[in-house]
C-alpha positions as CSV (number, residue, x, y, z in Angstrom):
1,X,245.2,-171.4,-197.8
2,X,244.1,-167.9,-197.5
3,X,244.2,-167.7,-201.6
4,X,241.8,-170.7,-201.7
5,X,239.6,-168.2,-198.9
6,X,239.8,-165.5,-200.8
7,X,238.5,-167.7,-204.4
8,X,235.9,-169.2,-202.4
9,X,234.4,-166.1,-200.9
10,X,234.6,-164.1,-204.4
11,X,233.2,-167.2,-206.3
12,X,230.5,-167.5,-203.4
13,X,229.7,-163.8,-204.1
14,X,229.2,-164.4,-207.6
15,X,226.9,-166.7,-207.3
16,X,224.6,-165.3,-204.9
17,X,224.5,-162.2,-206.9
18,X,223.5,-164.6,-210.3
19,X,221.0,-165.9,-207.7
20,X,219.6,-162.9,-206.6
21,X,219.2,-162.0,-210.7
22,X,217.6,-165.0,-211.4
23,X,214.9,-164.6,-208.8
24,X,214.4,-161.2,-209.6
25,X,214.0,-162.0,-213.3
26,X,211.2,-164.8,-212.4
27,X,209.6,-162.1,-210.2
28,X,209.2,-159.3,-213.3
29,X,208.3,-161.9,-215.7
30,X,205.5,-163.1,-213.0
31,X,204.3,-159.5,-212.4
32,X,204.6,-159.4,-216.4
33,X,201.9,-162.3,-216.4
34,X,199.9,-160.6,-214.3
35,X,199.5,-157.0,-215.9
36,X,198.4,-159.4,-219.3
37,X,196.2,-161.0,-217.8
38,X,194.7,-158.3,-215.7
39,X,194.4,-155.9,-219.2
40,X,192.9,-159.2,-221.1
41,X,190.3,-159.7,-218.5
42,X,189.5,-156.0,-218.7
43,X,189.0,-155.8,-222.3
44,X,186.8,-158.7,-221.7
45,X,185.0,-156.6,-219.6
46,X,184.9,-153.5,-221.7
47,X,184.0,-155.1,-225.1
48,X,181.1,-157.2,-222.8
49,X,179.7,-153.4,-221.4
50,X,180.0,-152.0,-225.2
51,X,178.1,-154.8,-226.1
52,X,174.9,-154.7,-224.3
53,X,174.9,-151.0,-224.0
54,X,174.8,-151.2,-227.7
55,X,171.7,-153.9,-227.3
56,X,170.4,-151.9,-224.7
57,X,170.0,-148.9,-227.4
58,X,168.9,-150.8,-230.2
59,X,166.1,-152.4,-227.7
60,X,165.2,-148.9,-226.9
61,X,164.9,-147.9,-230.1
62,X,163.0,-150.7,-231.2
63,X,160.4,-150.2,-228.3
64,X,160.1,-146.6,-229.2
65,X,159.4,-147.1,-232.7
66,X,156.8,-150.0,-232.2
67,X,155.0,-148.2,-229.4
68,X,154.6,-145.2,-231.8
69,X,153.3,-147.4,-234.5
70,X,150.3,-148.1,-232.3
């Protein structure tokens, strides 16, 4: 009896350990998702600020050289 104790509470360990993995592997690849989608969004952001400061300079430029036309 004690054997079948023993196999039980080893087996039982190794198995809450492989549990224990297994949740801390679906917690990194969640984090994981997160840092991805956090960079993508600011990229988004970035490429959305480049954009209209560039339009902001061209509309600058354009108002400079029409008002100096006049």
């Amino acid at each position: 009896m004690s054997i079948l104790v023993k196999t039980a509470g080893w087996l039982g360990s190794v198995l809450a350990i492989l549990a224990l993995i297994i949740t801390l592997l679906k917690t990194v690849i969640g984090f994981i998702g997160f840092l991805t989608m956090a960079i993508k969004i600011g990229l988004i952001v970035l490429f959305v600020a480049v954009f209209l400061g560039v339009g902001l300079l061209v509309f600058k430029a354009w108002k400079s050289n029409q008002s100096k036309s006049e």
